[in-house]
C-alpha positions as CSV (number, residue, x, y, z in Angstrom):
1,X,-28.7,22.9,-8.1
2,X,-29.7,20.1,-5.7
3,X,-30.7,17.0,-8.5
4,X,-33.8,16.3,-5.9
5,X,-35.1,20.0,-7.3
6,X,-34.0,19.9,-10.6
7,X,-36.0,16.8,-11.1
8,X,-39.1,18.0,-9.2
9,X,-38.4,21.6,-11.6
10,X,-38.6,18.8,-14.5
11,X,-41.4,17.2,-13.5
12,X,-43.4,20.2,-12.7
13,X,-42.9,21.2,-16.1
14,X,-43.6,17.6,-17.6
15,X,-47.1,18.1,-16.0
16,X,-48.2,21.2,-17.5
17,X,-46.9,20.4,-20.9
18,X,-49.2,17.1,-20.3
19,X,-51.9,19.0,-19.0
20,X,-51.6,21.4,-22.5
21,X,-51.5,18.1,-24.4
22,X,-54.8,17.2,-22.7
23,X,-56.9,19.9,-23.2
24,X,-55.6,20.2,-27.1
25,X,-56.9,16.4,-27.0
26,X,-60.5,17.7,-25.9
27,X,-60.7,20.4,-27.8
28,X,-59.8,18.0,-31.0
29,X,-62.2,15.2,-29.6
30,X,-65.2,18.1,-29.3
31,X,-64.0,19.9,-32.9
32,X,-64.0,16.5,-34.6
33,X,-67.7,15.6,-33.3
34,X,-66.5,12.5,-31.4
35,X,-69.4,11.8,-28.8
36,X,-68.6,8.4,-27.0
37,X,-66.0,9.9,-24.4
38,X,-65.1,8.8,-21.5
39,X,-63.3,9.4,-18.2
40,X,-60.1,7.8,-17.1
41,X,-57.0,8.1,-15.1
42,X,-52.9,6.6,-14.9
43,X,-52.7,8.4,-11.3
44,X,-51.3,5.6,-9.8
45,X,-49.7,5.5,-6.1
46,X,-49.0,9.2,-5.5
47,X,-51.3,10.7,-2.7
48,X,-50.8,14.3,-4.1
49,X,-51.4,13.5,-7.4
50,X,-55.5,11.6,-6.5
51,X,-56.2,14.6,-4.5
52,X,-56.1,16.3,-7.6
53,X,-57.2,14.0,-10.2
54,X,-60.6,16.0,-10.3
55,X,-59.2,18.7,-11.5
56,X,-60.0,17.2,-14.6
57,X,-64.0,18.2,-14.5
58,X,-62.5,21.6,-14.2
59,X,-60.3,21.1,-17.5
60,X,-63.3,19.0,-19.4
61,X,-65.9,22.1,-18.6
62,X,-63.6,23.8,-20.7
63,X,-65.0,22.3,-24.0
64,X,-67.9,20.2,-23.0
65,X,-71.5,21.3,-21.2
66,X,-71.7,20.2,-17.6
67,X,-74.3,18.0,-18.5
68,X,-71.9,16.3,-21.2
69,X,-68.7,16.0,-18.7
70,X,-71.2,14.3,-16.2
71,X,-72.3,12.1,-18.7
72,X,-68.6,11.0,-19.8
73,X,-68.3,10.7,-16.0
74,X,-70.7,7.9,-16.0
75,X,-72.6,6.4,-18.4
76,X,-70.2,6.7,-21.3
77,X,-67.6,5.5,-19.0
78,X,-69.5,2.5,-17.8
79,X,-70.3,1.6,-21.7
80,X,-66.6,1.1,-22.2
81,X,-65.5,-0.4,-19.2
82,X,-68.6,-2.9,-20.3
83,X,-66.8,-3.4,-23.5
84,X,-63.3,-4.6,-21.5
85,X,-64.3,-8.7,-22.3
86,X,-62.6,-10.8,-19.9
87,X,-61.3,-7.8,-18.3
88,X,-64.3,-5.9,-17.3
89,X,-64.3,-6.3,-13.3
90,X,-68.2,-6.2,-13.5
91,X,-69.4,-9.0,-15.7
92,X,-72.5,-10.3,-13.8
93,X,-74.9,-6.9,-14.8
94,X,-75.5,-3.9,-16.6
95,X,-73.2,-0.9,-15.8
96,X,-73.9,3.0,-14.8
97,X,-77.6,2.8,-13.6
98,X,-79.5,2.4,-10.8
99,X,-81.2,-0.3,-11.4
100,X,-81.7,-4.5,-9.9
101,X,-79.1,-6.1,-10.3
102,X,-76.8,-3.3,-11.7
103,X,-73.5,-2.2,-10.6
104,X,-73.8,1.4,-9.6
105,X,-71.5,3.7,-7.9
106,X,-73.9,6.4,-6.1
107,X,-72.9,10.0,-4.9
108,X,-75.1,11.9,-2.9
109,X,-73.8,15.2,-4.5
110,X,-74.7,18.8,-2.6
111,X,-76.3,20.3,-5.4
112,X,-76.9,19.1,-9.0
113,X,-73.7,18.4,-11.0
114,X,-75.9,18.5,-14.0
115,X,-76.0,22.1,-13.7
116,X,-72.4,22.4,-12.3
117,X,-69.8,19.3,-12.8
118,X,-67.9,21.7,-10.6
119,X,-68.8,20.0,-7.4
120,X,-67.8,16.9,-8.4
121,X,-63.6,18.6,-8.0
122,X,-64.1,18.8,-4.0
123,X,-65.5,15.4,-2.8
124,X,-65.0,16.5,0.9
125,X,-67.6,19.6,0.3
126,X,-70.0,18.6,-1.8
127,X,-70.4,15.0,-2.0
128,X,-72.5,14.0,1.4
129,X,-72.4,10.0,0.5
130,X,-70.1,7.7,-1.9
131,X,-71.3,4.0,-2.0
132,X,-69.4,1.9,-4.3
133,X,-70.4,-2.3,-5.0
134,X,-72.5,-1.8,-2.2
135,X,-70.2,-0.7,0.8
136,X,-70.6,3.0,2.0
137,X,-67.2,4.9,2.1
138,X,-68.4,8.1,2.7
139,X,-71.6,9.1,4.5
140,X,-71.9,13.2,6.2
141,X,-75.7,12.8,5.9
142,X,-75.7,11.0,9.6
């Protein structure tokens, strides 16, 4: 066998036991009554691998409401990134709502991700805007 297959055969199989891994880690965070969760990724660089990154609302709905997930998504994720010290990129206001003087991320999402976190997996379908520190990335509403 070519070594270029044999290592993308290994490293296919390195990502679903990782993937397994993950969603025994949720089920364990949910079982154990942890409730300050929050989102995260080490997709770093590969093109493939961001398209996907996602996915993970998809894996999350499996133990958490889509009201939960959406809440890990954002709020609980902006209260540890707030916690970061020196290291929090944001240290000048309050993080994860809309408010003066916040820093807030805003997606106009086609529907209500409260409901169904599901159409937060395909940005390019359901998410009309994506504004991030101010500057608009991503606007289908025009």
């Amino acid at each position: 066998m070519h070594p270029a297959v044999a290592g993308a055969e290994g490293a296919g199989a390195k990502s679903l036991a990782v993937q397994a891994g993950a969603r025994n880690q949720m089920k364990l965070i949910k079982d154990h009554g942890i409730e300050k969760v929050a989102f995260s990724t080490d997709i770093i660089g590969d093109p493939v691998a961001l398209t996907r990154q996602n996915d993970e609302f998809k894996y999350r709905l499996e133990v958490w409401s889509d009201h939960e997930v959406v809440v890990q998504a954002t709020s609980k994720t902006a209260e540890l990134l707030a916690l970061s010290g020196k290291l929090n990129p944001y240290p000048a206001g309050p993080l994860g709502v809309i408010a003066e003087g916040a820093y807030a991320d805003i997606l106009l999402v086609d529907g209500n991700p409260v409901a169904d976190a599901t159409l937060l997996v395909d940005y390019t379908e359901n998410i009309d805007l994506i504004m991030k520190d101010g500057v608009i990335y991503k606007n289908t509403l025009e």
